[in-house]
VOPAGU-2260 file (C-alpha; in pm, 1 decimal, decimal comma):
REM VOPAGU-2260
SITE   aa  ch    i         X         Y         Z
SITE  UNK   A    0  -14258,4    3607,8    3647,3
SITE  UNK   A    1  -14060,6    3617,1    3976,1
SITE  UNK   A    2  -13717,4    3623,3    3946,0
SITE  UNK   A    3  -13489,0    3279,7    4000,8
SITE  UNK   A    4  -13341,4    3277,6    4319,8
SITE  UNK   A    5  -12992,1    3088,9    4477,4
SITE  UNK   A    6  -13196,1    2874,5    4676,8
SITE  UNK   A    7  -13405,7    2707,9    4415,7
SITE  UNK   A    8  -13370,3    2349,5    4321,7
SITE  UNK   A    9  -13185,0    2325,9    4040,4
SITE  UNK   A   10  -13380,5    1992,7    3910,8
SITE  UNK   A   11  -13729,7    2122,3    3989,0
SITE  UNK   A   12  -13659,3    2434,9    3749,2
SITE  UNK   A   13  -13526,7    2243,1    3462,0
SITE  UNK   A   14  -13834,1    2002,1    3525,7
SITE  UNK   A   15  -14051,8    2375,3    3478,6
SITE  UNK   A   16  -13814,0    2457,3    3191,0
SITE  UNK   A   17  -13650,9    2195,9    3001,4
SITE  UNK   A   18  -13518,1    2500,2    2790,4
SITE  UNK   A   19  -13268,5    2557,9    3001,2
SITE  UNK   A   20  -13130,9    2217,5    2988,4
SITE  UNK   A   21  -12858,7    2339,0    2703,8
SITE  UNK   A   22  -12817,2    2690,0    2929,2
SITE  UNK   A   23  -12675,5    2495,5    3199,5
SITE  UNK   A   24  -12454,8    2260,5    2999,7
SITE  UNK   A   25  -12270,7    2568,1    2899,1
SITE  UNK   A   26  -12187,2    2624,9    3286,9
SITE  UNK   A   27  -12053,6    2282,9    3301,2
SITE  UNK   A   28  -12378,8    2156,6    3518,0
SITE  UNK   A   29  -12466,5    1825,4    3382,0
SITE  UNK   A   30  -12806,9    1640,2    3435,0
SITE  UNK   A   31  -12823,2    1431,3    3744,7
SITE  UNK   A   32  -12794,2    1731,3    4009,3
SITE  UNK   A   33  -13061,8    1572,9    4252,8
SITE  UNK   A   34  -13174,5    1840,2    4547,7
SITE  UNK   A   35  -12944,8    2067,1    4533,9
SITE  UNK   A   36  -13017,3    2453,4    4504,2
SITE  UNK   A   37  -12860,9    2685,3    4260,6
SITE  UNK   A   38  -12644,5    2802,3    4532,6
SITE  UNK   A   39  -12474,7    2475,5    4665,9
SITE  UNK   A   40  -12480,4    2351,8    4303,4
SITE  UNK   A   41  -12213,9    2705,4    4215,4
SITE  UNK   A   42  -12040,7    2669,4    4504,7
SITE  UNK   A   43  -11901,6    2317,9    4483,1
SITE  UNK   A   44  -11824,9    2384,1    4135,9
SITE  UNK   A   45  -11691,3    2692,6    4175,3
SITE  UNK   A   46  -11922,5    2864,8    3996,6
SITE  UNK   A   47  -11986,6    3285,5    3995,8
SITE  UNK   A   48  -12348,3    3219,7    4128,6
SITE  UNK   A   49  -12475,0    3594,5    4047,3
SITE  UNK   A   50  -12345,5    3516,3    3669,6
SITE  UNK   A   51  -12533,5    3232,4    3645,6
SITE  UNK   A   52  -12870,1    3381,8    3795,9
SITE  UNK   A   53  -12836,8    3670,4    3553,6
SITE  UNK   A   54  -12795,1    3429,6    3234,3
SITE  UNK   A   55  -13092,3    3211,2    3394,2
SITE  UNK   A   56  -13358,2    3566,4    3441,1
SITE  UNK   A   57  -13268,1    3699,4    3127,0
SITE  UNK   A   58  -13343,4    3366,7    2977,2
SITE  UNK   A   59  -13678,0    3361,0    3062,6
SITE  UNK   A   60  -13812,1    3688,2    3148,9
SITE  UNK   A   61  -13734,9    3941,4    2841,4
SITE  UNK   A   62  -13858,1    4210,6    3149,1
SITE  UNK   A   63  -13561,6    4082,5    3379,5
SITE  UNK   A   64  -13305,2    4391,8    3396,0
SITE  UNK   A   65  -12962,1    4207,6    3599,7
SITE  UNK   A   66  -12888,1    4581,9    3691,0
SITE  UNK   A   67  -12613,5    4608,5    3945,0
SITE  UNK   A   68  -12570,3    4204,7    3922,2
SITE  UNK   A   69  -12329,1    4302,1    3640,3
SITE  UNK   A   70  -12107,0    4435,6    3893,9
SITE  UNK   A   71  -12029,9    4125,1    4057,1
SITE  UNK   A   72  -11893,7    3883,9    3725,8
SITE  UNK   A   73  -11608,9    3976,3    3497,5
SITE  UNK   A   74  -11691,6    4013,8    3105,5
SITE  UNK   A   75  -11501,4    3749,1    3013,1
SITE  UNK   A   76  -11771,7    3485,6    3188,8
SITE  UNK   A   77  -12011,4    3609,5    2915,1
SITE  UNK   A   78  -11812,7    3579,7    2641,3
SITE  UNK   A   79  -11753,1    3240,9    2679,2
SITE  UNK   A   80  -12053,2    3174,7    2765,0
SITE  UNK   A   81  -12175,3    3346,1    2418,1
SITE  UNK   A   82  -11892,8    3149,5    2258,4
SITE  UNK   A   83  -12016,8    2838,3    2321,3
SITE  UNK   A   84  -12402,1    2949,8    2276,2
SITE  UNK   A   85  -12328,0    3072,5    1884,0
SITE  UNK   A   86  -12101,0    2686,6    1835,3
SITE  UNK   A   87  -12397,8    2486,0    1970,9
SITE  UNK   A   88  -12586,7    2704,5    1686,0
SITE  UNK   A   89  -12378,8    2620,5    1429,5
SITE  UNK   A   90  -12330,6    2264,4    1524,2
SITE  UNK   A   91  -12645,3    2166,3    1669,1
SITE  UNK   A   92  -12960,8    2373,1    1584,2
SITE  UNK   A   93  -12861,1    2485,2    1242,0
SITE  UNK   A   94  -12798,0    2134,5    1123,6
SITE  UNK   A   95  -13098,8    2018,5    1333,8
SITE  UNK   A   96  -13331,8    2244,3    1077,1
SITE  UNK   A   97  -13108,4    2164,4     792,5
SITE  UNK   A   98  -13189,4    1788,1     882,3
SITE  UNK   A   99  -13528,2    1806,6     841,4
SITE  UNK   A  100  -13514,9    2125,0     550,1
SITE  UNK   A  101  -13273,0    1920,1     324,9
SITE  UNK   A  102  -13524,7    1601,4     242,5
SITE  UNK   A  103  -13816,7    1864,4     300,8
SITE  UNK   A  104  -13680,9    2005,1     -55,5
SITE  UNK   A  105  -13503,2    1727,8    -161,3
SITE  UNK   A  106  -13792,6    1466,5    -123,0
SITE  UNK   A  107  -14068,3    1738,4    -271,6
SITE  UNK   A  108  -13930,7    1646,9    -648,7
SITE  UNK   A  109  -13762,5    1952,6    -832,5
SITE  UNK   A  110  -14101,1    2070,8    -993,1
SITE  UNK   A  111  -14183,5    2346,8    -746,9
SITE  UNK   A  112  -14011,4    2669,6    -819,6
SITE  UNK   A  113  -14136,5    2771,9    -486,9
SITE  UNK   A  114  -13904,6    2507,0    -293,6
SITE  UNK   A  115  -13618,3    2555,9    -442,3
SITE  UNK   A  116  -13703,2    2941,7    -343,6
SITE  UNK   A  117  -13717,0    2839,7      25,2
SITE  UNK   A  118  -13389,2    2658,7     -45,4
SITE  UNK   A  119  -13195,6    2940,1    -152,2
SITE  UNK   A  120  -13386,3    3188,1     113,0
SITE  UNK   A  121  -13246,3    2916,9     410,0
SITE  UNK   A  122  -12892,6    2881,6     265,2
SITE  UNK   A  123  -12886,1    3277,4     238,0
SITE  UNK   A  124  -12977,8    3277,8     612,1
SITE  UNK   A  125  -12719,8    3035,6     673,9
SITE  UNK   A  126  -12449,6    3248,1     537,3
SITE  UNK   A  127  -12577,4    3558,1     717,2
SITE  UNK   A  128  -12517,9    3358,6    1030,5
SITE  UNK   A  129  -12211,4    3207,2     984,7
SITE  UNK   A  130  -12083,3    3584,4     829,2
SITE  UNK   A  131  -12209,1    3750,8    1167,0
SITE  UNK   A  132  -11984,8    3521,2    1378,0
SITE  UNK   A  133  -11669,1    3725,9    1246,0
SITE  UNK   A  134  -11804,4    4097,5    1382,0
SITE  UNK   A  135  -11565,0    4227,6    1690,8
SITE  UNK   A  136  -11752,0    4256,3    2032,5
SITE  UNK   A  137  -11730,1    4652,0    1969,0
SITE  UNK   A  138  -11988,7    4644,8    1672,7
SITE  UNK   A  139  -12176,5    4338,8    1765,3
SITE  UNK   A  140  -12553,7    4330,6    1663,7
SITE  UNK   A  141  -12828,5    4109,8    1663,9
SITE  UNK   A  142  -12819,7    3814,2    1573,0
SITE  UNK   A  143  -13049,5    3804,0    1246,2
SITE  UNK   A  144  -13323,5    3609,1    1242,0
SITE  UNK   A  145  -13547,1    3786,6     959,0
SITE  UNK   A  146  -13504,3    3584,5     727,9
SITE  UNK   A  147  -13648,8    3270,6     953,9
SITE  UNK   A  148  -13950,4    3420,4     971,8
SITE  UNK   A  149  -13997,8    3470,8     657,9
SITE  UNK   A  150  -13898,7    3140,6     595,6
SITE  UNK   A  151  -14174,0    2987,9     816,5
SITE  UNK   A  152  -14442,5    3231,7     659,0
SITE  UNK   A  153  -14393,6    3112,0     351,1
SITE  UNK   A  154  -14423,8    2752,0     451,2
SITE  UNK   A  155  -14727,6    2837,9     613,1
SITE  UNK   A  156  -14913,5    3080,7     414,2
SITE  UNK   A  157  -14774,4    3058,3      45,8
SITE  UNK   A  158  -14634,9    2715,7     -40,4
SITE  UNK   A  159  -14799,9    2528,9    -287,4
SITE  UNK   A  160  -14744,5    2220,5    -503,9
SITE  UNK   A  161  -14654,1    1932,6    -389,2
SITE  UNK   A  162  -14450,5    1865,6     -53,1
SITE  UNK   A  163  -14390,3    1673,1     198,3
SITE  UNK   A  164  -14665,1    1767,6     470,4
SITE  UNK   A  165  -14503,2    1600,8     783,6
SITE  UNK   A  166  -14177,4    1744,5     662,1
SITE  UNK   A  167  -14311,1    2072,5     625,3
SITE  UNK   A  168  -14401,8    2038,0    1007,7
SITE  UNK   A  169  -14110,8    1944,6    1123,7
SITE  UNK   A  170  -13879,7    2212,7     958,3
SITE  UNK   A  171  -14161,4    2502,2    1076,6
SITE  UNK   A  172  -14115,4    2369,1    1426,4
SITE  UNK   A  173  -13708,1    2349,9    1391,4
SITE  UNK   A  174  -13758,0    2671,9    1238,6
SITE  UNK   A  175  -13959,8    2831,6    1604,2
SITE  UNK   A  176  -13706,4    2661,8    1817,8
SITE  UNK   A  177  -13415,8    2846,5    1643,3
SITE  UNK   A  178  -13590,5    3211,3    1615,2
SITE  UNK   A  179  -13609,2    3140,1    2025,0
SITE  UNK   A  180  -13295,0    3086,4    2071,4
SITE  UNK   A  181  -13180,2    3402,6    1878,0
SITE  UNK   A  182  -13452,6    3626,6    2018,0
SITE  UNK   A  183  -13309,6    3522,4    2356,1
SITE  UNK   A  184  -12938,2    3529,2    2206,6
SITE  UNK   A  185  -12990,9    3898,1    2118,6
SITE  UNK   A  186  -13146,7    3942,3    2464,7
SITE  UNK   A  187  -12804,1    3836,5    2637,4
SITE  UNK   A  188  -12629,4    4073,5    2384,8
SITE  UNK   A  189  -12856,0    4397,9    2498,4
SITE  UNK   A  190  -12938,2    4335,5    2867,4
SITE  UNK   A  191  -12536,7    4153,1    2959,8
SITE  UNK   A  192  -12295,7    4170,5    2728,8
SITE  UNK   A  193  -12283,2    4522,9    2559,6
SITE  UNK   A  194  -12346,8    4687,6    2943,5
SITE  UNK   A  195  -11999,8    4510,3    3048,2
SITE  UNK   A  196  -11818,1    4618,3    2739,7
SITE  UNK   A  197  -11940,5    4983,3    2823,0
SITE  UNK   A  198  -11685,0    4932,9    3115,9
SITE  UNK   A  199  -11368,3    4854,3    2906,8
SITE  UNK   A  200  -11120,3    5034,0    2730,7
SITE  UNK   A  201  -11049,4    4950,6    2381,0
SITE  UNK   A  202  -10701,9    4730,9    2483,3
SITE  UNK   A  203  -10956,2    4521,7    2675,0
SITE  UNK   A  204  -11189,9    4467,6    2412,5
SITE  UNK   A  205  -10948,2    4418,2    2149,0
SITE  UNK   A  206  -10807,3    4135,2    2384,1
SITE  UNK   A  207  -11124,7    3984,0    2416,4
SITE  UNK   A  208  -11221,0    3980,8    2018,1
SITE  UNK   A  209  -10962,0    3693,5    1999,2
SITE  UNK   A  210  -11155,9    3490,0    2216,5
SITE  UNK   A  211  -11489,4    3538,3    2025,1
SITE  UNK   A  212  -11423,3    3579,2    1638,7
SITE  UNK   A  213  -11128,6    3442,2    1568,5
SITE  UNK   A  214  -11180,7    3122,2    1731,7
SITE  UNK   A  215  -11450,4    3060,5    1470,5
SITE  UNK   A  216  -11291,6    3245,3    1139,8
SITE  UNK   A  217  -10983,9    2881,6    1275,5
SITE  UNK   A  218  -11273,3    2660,4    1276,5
SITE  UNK   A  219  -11488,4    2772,4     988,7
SITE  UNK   A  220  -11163,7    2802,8     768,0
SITE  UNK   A  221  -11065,0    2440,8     851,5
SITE  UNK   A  222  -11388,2    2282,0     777,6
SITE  UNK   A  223  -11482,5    2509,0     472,5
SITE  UNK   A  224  -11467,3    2300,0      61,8
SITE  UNK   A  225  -11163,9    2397,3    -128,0
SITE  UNK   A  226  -11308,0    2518,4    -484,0
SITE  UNK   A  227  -11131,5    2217,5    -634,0
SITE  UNK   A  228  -11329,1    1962,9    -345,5
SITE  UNK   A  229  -11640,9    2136,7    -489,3
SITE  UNK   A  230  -11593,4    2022,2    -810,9
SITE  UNK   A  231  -11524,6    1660,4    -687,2
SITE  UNK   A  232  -11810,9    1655,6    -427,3
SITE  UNK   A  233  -12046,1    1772,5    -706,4
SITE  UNK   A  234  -11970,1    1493,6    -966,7
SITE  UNK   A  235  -12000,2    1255,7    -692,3
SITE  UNK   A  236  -12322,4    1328,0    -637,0
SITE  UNK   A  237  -12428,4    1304,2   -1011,0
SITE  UNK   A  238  -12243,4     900,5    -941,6
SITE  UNK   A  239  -11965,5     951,9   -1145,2
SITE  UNK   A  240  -11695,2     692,1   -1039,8
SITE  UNK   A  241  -11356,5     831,3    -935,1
SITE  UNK   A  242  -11166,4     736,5   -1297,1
SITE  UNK   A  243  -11429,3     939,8   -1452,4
SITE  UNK   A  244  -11377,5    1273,7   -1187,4
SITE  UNK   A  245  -11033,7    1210,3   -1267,8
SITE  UNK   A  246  -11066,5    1247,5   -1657,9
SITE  UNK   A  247  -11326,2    1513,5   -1663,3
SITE  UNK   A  248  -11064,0    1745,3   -1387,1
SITE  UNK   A  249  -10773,3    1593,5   -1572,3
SITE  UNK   A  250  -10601,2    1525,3   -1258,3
SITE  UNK   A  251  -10492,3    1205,2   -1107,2
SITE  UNK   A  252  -10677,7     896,1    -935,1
SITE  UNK   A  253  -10477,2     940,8    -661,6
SITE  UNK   A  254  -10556,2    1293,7    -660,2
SITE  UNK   A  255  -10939,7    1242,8    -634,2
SITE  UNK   A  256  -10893,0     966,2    -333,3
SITE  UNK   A  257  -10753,3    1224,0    -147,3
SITE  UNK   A  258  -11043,4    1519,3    -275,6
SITE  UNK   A  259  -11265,8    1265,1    -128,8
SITE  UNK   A  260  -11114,7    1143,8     172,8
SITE  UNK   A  261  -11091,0    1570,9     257,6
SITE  UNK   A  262  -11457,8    1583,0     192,2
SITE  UNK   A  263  -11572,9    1321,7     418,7
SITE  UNK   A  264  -11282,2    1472,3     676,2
SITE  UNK   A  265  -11476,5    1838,9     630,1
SITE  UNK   A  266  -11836,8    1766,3     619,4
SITE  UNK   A  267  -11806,4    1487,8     844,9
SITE  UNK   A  268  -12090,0    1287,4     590,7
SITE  UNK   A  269  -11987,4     901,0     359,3
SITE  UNK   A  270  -12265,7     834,8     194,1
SITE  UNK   A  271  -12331,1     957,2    -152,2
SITE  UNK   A  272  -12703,1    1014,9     -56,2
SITE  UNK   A  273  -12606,8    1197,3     260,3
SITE  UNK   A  274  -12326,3    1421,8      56,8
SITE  UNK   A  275  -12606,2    1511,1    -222,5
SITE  UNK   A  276  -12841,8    1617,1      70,3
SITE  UNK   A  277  -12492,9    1823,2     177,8
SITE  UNK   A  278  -12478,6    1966,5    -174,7
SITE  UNK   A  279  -12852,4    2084,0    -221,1
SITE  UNK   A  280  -12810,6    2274,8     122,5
SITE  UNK   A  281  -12507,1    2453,1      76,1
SITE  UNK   A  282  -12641,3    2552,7    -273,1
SITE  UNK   A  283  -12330,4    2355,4    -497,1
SITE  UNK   A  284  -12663,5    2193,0    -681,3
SITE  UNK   A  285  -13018,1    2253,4    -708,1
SITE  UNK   A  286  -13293,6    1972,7    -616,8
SITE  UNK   A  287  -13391,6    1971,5    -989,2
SITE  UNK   A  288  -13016,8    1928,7   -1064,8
SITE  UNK   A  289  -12971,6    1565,4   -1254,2
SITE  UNK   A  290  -12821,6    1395,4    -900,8
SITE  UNK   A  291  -12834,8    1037,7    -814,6
């Protein structure tokens, strides 16, 4: 396809590509840009416009080479522009399968051994992702997205049993959307970001791991279930009342209140059906598991 130029309307290519709706968000471009090209819409937000062309061609044209377009952006535009690609991941299109994956096993009955093989295959790939946010920007690989497509292959060639059909659909379509977004992901990593770093010295790149990993070791480490809030979450979910979590931790009401009110804090979810959908994903119980 021909390369995206500065002078093309900005509305008429998201209209083409509503893809690249979440692309430009990360720029700070929100919806609503009327006529305006690429170039006035970068220049009156002050916006490095051959940055922005290079993230839009590599987008969608895996042949697109930026080539001496690197030259004219700093490394640290890509980096936070990866930074907040891998959070909308985490936050957005992760959950997004995990909405539809969770009742997809949960709702199936805990009579299919094959299920709760998916289920332990998706919160394996989950981990995987969320351990490949810590790698420095000098080792960084792919993103890995193997064990999505195995994922959907099964769905679509092996399952058996009984399911959820229309539930099956939907996670198999979350499931495309994501391997896109890595498969493009990794395409920013080979054809921007690892060319730029070949520029640096290691001071440079040590300076700029900070901004990448550690930014999400803070936030994963704030958000992640104390052992202890385990044990609480996962007698909720089997509806014991709080006296009863107390006696069987042997710690105090007051104690549990404040397990729970960490719980909700963490996982952002208050209802014991939504918490025990929480539970099956993360892998604290299976869907077979005797839950309420």
């Amino acid at each position: 396809m021909a390369g995206i130029k500065k002078n093309v309307v900005l509305s008429d290519l998201l209209t083409e590509h509503t893809e690249l709706i979440p692309v430009v968000n990360r720029f700070g471009i929100r919806l609503g840009v009327g006529d305006m090209t690429i170039e006035k819409i970068c220049r009156e937000n002050d916006l490095n416009i051959d940055f922005i062309l290079s993230i839009l061609n590599v987008y969608l044209d895996k042949e697109y080479d930026p080539g001496k377009d690197l030259d004219a952006f700093d490394v640290s535009l890509i980096v936070d522009y990866l930074k907040q690609a891998v959070e909308n991941y985490m936050q957005a299109s992760v959950p997004n399968l995990e909405k539809h994956f969770t009742p997809f096993i949960a709702m199936s009955g805990g009579e299919n051994d094959e299920l709760k093989l998916l289920h332990q295959l998706f919160y394996q790939f989950k981990s995987e992702l969320a351990e490949h946010l810590h790698q420095g920007l000098e080792q960084i690989n792919d993103y890995p997205n193997e064990l999505l497509h195995d994922l959907k292959n099964i769905i679509i060639k092996h399952i058996s049993g009984n399911y959820n059909q229309n539930l099956a659909y939907a996670v198999i379509f979350s499931i495309t959307a994501l391997e896109k977004e890595l498969a493009i992901h990794n395409r920013l990593l080979e054809k921007v970001l690892r060319p730029k770093l070949r520029e640096l010295d290691s001071g440079h790149i040590e300076h700029l791991n900070h901004a990448f990993a550690d930014d999400h070791k803070f936030h994963e480490a704030n958000n992640k279930l104390t052992n202890r809030e385990i044990e609480v979450l996962k007698l909720i979910v089997q509806g014991r009342l709080n006296k009863e979590i107390a006696d069987k931790l042997t710690i105090s009401l007051n104690t549990v209140l404040s397990h729970r009110k960490n719980i909700i804090s963490k996982t952002g979810i208050k209802t014991v059906s939504g918490l025990t959908f929480y539970c099956i994903s993360n892998g604290y119980v299976s869907p077979g598991d005797n839950v309420i």
